[in-house]
N, C-alpha and C positions, 0 to 999 in steps of 0.2 A: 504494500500500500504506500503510494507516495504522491506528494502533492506540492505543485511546483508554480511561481507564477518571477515575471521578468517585470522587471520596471526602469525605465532610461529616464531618467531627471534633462531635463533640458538645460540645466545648467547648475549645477550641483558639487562644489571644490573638485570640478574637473572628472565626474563619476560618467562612466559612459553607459555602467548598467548595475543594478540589483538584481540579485536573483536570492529570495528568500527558499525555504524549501523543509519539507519533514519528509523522512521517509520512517514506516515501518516494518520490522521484519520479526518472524518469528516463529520457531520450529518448536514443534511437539511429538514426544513419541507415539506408537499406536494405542499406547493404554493412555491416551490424553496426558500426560506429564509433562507441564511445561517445561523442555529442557531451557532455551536462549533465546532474549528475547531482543531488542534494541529497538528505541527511541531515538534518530537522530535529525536532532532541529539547528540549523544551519543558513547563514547567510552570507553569499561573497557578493562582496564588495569590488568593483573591477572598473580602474579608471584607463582614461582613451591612451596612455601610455604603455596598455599591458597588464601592469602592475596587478597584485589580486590581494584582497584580503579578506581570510575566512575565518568568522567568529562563531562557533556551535558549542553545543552539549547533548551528549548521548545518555540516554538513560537507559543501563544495561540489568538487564535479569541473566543469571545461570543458574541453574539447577543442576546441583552433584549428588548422583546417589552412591556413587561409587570413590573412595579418597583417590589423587592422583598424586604423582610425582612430577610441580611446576619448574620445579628445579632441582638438582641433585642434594639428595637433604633439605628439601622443603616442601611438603607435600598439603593439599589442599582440600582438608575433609571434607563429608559430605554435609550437605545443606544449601539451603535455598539465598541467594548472595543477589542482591539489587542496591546497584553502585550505579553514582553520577559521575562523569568527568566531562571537562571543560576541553575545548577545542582550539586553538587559535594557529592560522595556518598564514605564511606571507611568499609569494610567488613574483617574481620577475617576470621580466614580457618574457613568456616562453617560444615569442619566434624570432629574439634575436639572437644571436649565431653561443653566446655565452647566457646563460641564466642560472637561473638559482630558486629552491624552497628553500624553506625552514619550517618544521610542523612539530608542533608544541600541545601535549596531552596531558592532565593532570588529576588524578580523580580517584574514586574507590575503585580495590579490584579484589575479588572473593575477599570480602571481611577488612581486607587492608588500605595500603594504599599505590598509587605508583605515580611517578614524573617521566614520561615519552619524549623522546628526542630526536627529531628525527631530519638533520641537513641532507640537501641534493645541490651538485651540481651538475650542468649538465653544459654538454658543447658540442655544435656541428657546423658542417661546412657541406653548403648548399643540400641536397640530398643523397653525399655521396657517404659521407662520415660522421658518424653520430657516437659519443661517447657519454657515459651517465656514471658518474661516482654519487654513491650515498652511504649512509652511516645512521642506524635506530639503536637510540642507546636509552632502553629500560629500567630506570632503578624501584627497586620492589619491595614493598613490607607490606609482611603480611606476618597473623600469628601468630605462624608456626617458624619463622623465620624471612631474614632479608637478604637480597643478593641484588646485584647488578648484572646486565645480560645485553650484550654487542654483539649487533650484525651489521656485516660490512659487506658490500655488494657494488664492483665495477663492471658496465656491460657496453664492450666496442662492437659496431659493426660498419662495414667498406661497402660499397656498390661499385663493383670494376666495369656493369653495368646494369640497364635494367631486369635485367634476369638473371645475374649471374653478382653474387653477395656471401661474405661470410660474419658471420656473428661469433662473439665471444662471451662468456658470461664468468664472471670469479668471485666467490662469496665463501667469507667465514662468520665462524659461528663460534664466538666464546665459552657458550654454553657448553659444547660438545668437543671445543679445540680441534675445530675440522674447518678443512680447506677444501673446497667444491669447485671443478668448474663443467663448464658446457662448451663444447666447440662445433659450429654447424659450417657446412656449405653446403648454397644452395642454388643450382642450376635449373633453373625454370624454361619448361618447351609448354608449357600452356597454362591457362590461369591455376589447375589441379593438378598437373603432373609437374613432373620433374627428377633430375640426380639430387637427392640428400644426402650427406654422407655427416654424419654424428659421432662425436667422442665424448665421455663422461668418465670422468675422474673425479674419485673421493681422496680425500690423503686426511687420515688420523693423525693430528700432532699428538696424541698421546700415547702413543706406544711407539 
């Protein structure tokens, strides 16, 4: 369920558009148990320069019937958890050749609390080269205990031309001390078909 409406100020400290907005979403098992639910009420702010700013709050339900392990040695019993967090998001004109986010989260999470972090840069040149560095960095209390948890994720891709491209993807994960990447190319003879050729590497820094 989501409901959506646009609004252009005529002249407004330079606003080129509002777009206010709620969506809802929410999953239930077969025996009706609400497992997760979400409330997100949100509004970007987007002036003629590009620029973007997004002010929201999501109002989250989870239901755990089963305890898990959030973190190693910190696990997240069972019970019914309805937490708010705040939202604030600020974006660069993302079609100039260099840009940038910043997206900032703050709020309840099962029983505790958490601070989200999350910077992008991103940079390309024309439609041949596209590069995206970002960084979400988690700090968590809850409970049963606290920990901090970084994900780091660089993804290059080349067009030598229109059909014919390779992509790259590299991403760690603190939580797990693991190093992932993704390597494609992709040779296209029709909008469906084509040569793929695919490599996937995990690498354990801990053993």
């Amino acid at each position: 369920f989501q409901v959506r409406r646009r609004y252009r100020p005529d002249n407004f400290i330079g606003i080129h558009e509002f777009r206010p907005h709620m969506v809802w979403r929410g999953f239930y098992s077969p025996d009706g148990f609400f497992e997760s639910g979400k409330w997100h009420i949100d509004n970007h702010w987007e002036w003629r320069n590009g620029y973007e700013l997004h002010t929201g709050i999501n109002f989250l339900h989870e239901g755990v019937r089963k305890s898990f392990e959030v973190f190693p040695g910190v696990e997240v019993p069972p019970g019914i958890y309805d937490d708010k967090e705040a939202i604030l998001e600020f974006w660069s004109n993302q079609g100039a050749w260099l840009s940038a986010k910043l997206s900032a989260r703050a709020g309840g999470y099962y029983g505790g609390d958490q601070v989200k972090l999350s910077p992008t840069v991103k940079m390309r040149y024309k439609e041949i080269f596209n590069t995206e560095l970002s960084w979400v960095r988690s700090d968590i209390d809850l409970p049963t205990g606290e920990f901090v948890a970084n994900l780091g994720r660089l993804r290059v891709s080349y067009s030598f031309t229109p059909k014919i491209s390779i992509q790259a993807l590299l991403q760690y994960n603190d939580r797990d001390n693991i190093w992932a990447s993704n390597f494609r190319f992709s040779w296209l003879q029709t909008a469906n078909t084509g040569l793929f050729i695919v490599y996937n590497t995990i690498r354990d820094l801990g053993h």
